[in-house]
N, C-alpha and C positions, 0 to 999 in steps of 0.2 A: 341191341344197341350197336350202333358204328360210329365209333370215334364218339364226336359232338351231338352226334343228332339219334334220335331215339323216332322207332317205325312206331305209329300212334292211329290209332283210329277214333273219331269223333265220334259222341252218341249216338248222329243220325246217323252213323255210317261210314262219312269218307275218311280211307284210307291216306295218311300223309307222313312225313319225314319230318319231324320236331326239332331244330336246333335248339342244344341245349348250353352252349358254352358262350361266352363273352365273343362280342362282335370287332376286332380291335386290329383295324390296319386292314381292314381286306378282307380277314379270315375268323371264325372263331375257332378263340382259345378259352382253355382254362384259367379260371385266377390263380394268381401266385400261389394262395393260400392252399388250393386244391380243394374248398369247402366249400358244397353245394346245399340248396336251400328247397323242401316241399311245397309244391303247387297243388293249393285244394280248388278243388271242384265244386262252388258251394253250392250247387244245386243237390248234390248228393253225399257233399262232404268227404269225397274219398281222393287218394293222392292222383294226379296225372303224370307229373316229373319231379325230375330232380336237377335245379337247374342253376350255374357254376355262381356265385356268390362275388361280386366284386366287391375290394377292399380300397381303400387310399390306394397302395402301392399301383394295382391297376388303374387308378385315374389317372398316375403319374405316366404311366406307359400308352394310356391313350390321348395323352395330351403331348406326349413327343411326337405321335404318326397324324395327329392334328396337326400340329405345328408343320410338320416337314411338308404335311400335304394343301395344304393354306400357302407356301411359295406357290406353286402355281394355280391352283384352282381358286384362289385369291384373285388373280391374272388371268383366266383364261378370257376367250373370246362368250358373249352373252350369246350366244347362239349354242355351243355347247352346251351352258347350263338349261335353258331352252329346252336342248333336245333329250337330256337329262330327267326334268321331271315330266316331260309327255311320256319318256318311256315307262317311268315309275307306274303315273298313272296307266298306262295301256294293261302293264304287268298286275297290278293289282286289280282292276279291273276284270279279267281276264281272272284270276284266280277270287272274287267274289262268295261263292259258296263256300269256300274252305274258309280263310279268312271268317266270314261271317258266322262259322262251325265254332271253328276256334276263342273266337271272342267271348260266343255265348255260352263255351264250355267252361273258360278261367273266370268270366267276370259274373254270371249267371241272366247277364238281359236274354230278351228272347230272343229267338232269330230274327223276327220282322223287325225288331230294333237292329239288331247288330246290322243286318242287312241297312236297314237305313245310314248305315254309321260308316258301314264301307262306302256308299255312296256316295256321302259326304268326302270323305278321304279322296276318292278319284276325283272331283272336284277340283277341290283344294289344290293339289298336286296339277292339276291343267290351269289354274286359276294363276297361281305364280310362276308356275311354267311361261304361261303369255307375260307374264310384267319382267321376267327375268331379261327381256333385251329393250327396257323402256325403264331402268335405274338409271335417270341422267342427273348429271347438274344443270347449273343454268349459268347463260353469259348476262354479265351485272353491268351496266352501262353506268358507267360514274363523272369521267370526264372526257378531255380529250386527249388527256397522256399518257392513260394507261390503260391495258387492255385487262381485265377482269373477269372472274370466271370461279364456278366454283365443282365440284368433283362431288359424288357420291362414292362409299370407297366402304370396303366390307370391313365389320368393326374386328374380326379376327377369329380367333379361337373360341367354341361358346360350348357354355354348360346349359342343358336342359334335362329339368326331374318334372317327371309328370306322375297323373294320378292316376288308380285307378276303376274309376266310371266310366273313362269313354277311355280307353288305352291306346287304341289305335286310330280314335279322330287326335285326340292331345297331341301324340306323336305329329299328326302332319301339320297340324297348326303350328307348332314348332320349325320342325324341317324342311318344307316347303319352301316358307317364305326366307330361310336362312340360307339355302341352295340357292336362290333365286339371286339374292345380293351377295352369293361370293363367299361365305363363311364357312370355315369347318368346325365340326361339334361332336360333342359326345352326349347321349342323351341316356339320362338313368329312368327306368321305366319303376315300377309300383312294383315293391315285393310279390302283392299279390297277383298281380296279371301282368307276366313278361312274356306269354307265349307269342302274341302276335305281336309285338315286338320284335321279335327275335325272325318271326315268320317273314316281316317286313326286309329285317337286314338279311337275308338268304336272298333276294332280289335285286340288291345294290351292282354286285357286280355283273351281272347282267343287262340292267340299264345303264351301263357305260359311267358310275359314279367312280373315279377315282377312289385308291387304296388310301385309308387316311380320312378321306374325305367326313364319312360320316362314320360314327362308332358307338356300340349298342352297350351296354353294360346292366345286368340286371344284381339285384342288392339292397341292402337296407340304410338306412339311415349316413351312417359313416360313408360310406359313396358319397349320399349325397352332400353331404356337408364339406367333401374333401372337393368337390366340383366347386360349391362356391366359396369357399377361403382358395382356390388356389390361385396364385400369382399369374401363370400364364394364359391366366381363360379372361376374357376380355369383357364377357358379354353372359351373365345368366338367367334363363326364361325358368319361372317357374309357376305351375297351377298345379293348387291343393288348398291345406288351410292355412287361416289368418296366422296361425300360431305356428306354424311353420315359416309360413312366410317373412312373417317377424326377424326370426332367429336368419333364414338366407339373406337378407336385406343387413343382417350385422354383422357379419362373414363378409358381405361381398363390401362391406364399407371399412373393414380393419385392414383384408386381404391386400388389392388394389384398387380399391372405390371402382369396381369393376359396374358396367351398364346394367340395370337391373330391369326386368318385364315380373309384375305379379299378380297376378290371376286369380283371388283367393274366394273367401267366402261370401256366402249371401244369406240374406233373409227378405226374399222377395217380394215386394207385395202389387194383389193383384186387383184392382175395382173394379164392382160393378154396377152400374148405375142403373136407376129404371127403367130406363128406356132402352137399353143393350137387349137385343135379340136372344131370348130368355132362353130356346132350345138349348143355343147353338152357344153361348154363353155356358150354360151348365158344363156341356162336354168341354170346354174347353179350362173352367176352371179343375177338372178333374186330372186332363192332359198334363196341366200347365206343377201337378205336384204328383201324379202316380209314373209321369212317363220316367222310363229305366227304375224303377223302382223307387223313384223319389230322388236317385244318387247322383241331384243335377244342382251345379251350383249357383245357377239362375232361378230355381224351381218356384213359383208360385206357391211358396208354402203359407205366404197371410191374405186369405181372400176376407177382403172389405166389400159388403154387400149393401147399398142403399135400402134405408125402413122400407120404401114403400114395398120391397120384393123381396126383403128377408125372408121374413116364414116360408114362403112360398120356395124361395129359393135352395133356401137348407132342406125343407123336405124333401127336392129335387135332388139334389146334391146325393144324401141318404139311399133314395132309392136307386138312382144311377152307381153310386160306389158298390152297392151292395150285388149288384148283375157281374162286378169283372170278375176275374174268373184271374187268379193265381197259382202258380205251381212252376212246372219245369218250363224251361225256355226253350225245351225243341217241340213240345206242344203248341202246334200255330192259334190252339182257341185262348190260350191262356194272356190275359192283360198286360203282367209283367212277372219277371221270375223273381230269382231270389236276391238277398242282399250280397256284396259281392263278397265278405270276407265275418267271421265269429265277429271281431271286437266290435264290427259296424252292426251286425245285429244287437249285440249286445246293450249298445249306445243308446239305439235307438228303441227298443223294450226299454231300457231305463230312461228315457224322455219322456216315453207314454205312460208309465209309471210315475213320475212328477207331476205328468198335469193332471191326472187324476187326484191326487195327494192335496194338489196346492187346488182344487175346487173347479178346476174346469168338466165341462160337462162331455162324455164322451159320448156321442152320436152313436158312431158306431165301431167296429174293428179293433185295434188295441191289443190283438194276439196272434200268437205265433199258428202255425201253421203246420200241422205234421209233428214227425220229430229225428227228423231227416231232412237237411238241408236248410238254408236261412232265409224261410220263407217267414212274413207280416201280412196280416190283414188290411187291407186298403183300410187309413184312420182317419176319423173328423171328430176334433174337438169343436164347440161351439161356447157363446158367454165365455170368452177368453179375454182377460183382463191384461193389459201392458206391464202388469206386474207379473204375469205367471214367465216362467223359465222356457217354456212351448212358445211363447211368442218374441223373445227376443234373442235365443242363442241357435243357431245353425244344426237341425237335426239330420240332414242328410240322408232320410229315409221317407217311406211313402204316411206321412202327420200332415195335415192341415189342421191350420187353428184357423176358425170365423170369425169376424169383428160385423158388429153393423154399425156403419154412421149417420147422417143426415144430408148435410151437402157438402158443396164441391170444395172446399176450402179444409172444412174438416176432414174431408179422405185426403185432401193432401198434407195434411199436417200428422196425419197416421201414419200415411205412407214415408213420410220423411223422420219418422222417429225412433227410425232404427237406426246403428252403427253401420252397417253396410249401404251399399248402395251399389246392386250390378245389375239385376235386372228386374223387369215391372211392367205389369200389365194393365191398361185401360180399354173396358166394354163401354160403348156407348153409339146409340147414332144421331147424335153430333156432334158433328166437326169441330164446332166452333170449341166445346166443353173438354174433346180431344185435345185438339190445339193446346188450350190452356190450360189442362191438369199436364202435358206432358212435358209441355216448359217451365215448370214450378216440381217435378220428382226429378229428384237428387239419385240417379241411377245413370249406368253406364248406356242401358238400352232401356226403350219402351217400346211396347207390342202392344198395339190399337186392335181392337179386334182380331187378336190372335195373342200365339205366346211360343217363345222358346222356336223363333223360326230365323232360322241360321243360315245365312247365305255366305263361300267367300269374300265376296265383295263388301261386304256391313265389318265394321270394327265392332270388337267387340270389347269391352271392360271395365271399369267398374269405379266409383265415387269411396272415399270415404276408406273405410278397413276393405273393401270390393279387393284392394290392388291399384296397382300403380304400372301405366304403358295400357296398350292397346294390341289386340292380335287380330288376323285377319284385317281385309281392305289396305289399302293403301296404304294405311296408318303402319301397321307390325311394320312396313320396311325402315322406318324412321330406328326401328328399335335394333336392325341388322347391320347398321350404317354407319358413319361417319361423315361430316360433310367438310369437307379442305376448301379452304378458298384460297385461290392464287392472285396475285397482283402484280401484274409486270409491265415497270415504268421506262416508259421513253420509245418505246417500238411505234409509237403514233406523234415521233417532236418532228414533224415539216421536213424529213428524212425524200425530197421527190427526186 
């Protein structure tokens, strides 16, 4: 151990420097409190670090080196910030395999995941890099006496608490695009996965981010809550669950009715119709709920299957679950690893244990795995009735419940009779029946022969309990902003 950061070596190998203190102004420090918190491995269940626990008092002190570093980086020129997230990305790009080590070691996805997720992140990071000198206003033509115009102008100080499923894509979905319009923040990452996190803020000062600018704090709950009730944070993003969600959205409206982005739960639902390309369909309804281990909050967890290719389709279904192949995440053969933390294992045995109870019919899977580490059987409930608890409350692990319908009107009336609404899948080949189931689902995204395909440039978010605002595309910068309009009379009265 030196100072903050702890020498670590990943399971496959690479050797790295672990920051383990609060990221706050520049540097990590420790919290006030001096009280650190264990990072499990839930692949194997054993400690990695011990890493400093931020308290209220610390949000106070990271929102003073926000503040002070918001005078200018609020103001600078859009070309700096520009050059700012090209460098992030170059930087993390560049360190790829570590990062993607790291991810798979605290959250348990596989590598071939994580590695897809750093991807996403360099991205991301070049995505709002390009839009960061193209935040304009617009001039308003109204009469002939006055000249009109309006500013886009960065909303200030901002709170961000992410989850932990995708640690390190969450993270840039967030910071990216608030770098991009000028803001400074502080962002609390997931008890359970702060490593790459923290791995990230080791790289700021190198990419030329101002001290202040951005600030990293790892912690539990009270963190987070102290982000959104606090007075001088302007602006807080948050994705996790509804029930969190809730509670941030009441904070941020007692506090100072601060900007709110919310990101929260799903219960997806995915069609397939007869005529959808029945291979190529299958694999993808399996994608669309086993990918990262199910821990996706768009995931395709209700697939609705047209009579004519039910049977057919579930028997597919059965036999293709029954090929992947689960365990450790630095195993390249294996499908996906483990759940990322006990209680979410836990959850999720006690959800497949309900729909057993309450009469649904389990296919197949439904068990644990080993007795080491928080691994699940890839699971398919089928005869899942809208009354069972599997089909309307957010499991967050690798559960599919099947439905079959009849036609087009009924799978949309299935698909809309859920509380959520974020994302939804439609198989079909045609267009026309595409078209028009995806302008009648009540969802933030629809994926036409495909699913869960994320690009920066797509908003992403959610109808209903989903969340409220939009991340990614164009949209998220509405939610970093502010827009001023000025008006000034008389500079155009016949003055020749």
């Amino acid at each position: 151990m030196s100072g903050l950061k702890l020498q670590l070596k990943t399971p496959n190998g690479i050797s790295y420097e672990q920051p383990t203190g609060l990221f706050i102004n520049g540097e990590f420090v420790k919290g006030k409190s001096g009280k650190t918190f264990e990072v499990i491995a839930p692949y194997n269940e054993e400690v990695i670090a011990n890493i400093s626990e931020a308290e209220p008092v610390d949000v106070d002190v990271a929102v003073d080196a926000a503040e002070e570093a918001f005078k200018t980086w609020g103001h600078c020129d859009t070309e700096t910030r520009a050059r700012v997230l090209f460098k992030l990305a170059d930087l993390i790009e560049q360190k790829t395999e570590l990062f993607a080590a790291v991810e798979s070691w605290d959250n348990g996805k596989t590598i071939a995941m994580a590695t897809g997720d750093v991807g996403l992140v360099v991205s991301t990071f070049r995505n709002y890099g390009g839009w960061a000198t193209k935040i304009t206003g617009d001039t308003i033509e109204t009469d002939a006496d006055h000249f009109t115009y309006t500013r886009r102008e960065p909303v200030g100080v901002c709170g961000m608490v992410i989850p932990w499923n995708f640690p390190l894509l969450m993270l840039s979905w967030k910071i990216a695009p608030a770098l991009a319009c000028g803001c400074t923040m502080i962002l609390k990452s997931a008890e359970s996965t702060p490593l790459t996190a923290l791995l990230f803020a080791s790289l700021l000062n190198e990419a030329g981010v101002p001290k202040g600018v951005v600030n990293i704090i790892s912690g539990y709950g009270p963190a987070g809550a102290a982000l959104a009730s606090h007075s001088r944070i302007h602006k807080i993003a948050f994705t996790g669950s509804t029930a969190t969600g809730r509670k941030i959205m009441e904070s941020a409206a007692k506090s100072n009715v601060k900007n709110i982005t919310l990101e929260l739960g799903g219960k997806s639902p995915n069609l397939f119709f007869d005529d959808c390309d029945f291979d190529k369909s299958v694999k993808l309804a399996l994608a669309a709920i086993f990918y990262n281990s199910g821990e996706v909050c768009s995931a395709g967890s209700r697939v609705y299957i047209q009579e004519g290719i039910y049977d057919k389709f579930l028997a597919a279904l059965k036999t293709e679950v029954e090929k992947l192949k689960v365990g450790s995440p630095f195993d390249k053969d294996n499908y996906y690893g483990a759940q990322t933390n006990k209680l979410q294992f836990d959850k999720v045995m006690d959800y497949i244990q309900k729909g057993v109870e309450e009469g649904a019919q389990l296919v197949t899977g439904g068990k644990r795995i080993g007795n080491k580490g928080y691994y699940i059987t890839p699971t398919i409930f089928a005869d899942v009735s809208h009354s069972h608890t599997i089909a309307t409350e957010e499991i967050f692990g690798p559960v599919l419940a099947v439905f079959k319908f009849k036609t087009v009107d009924e799978a949309i009336a299935l698909a809309n009779s859920s509380e959520y609404g974020l994302g939804s899948g439609i198989h079909t080949e045609s267009l026309d029946r595409a078209i028009y189931v995806a302008h009648r689902l009540r969802a933030g995204s629809v994926w036409v022969n495909t699913y869960n395909d994320f690009h920066p440039q797509v908003p992403f978010g959610g109808y209903g309990t989903s969340g409220i605002g939009r991340e990614l595309g164009k949209e998220v910068l509405e939610n970093f902003t502010e827009t001023k309009a000025i008006r000034i009379a008389g500079i155009l009265g016949g003055r020749l």
